[in-house]
C-alpha positions in Angstrom: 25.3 -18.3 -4.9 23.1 -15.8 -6.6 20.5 -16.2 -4.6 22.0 -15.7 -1.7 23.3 -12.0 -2.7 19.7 -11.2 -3.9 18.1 -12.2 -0.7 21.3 -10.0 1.0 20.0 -7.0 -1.3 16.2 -7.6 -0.1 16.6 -8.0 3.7 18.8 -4.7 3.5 16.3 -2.5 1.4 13.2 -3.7 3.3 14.9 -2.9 6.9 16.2 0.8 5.3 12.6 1.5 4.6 9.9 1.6 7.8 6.8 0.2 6.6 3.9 0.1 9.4 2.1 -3.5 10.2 -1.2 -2.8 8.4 -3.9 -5.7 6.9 -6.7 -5.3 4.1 -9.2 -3.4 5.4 -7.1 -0.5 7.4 -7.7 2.8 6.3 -4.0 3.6 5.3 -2.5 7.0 3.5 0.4 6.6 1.0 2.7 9.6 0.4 4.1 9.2 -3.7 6.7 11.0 -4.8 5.7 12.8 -8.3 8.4 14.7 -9.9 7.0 17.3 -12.2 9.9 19.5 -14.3 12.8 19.8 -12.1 10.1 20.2 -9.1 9.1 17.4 -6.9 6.1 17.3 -4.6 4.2 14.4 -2.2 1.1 13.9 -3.7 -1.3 11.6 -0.5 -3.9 9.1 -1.7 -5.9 7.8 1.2 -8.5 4.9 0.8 -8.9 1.0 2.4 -6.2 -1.3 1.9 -8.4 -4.1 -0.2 -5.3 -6.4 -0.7 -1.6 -6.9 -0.2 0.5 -9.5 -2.2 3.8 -10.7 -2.8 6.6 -10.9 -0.1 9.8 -8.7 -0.2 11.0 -6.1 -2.3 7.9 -7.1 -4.4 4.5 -6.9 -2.3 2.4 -4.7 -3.3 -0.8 -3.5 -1.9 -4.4 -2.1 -3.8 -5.6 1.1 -2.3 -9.4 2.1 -2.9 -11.1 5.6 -2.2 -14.4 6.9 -3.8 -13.6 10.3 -5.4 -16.7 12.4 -6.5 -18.8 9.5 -6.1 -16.6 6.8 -8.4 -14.2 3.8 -7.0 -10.3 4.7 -7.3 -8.0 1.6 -6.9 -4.3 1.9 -7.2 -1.2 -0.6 -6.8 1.9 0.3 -5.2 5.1 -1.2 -4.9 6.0 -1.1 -1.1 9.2 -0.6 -1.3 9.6 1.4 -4.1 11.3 4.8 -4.5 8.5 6.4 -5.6 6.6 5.4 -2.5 7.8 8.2 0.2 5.7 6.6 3.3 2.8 4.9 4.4 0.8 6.0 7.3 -2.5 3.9 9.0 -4.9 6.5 9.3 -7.4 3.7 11.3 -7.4 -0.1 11.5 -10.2 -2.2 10.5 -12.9 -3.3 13.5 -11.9 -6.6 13.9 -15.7 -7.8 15.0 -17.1 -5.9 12.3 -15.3 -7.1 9.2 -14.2 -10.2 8.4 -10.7 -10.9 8.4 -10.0 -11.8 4.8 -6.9 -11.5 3.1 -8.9 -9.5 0.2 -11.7 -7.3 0.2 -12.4 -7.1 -3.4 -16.2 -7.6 -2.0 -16.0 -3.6 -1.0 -16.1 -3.0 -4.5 -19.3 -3.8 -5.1 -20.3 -2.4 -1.8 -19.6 1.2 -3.1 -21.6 0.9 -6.5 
């Protein structure tokens, strides 16, 4: 019985909330929420899309950018609050990479 309210809850958040169809190696942007004081502003972190896990209210998805020459990864929740929007900024060439579900192998690409 529980289960079946907590799979209610999910399918309701995760129609609420427009996420675009994007795959590990887009070039995405993700608009986060910071709230600094009593002010709150969208801070935008662009990079590949090196992986996306889980299913539901709990996939996530690892961003990388290079910033002043040094790899940036970060993890966000999908359907989290503090996550605004996510936007694909270009998808991958499909003849160019290979379609794999991660692309951790970019990480050593960019050292």
């Amino acid at each position: 019985m529980g289960k079946k309210v907590i799979e209610e809850i999910e399918k309701k958040i995760t129609q609420e909330k427009e996420i675009p169809e994007f795959w590990p190696g887009d070039e995405i942007t993700v608009y986060i929420k910071l709230k600094e004081g009593e002010k709150e502003r969208l801070q935008v972190f662009t990079g590949t899309c090196i992986a996306r896990k889980g299913s539901g209210l709990r996939e996530t998805i690892t961003v990388r950018k290079d910033s002043y020459g040094e790899g940036v990864e970060r993890t966000f929740p999908l359907y989290s609050p503090v996550v605004a929007k996510v936007e694909i900024v270009k998808t991958r060439e499909k003849n160019k990479l290979s379609p794999r579900a991660k692309m951790y192998y970019l990480k050593e690409k960019s050292e």
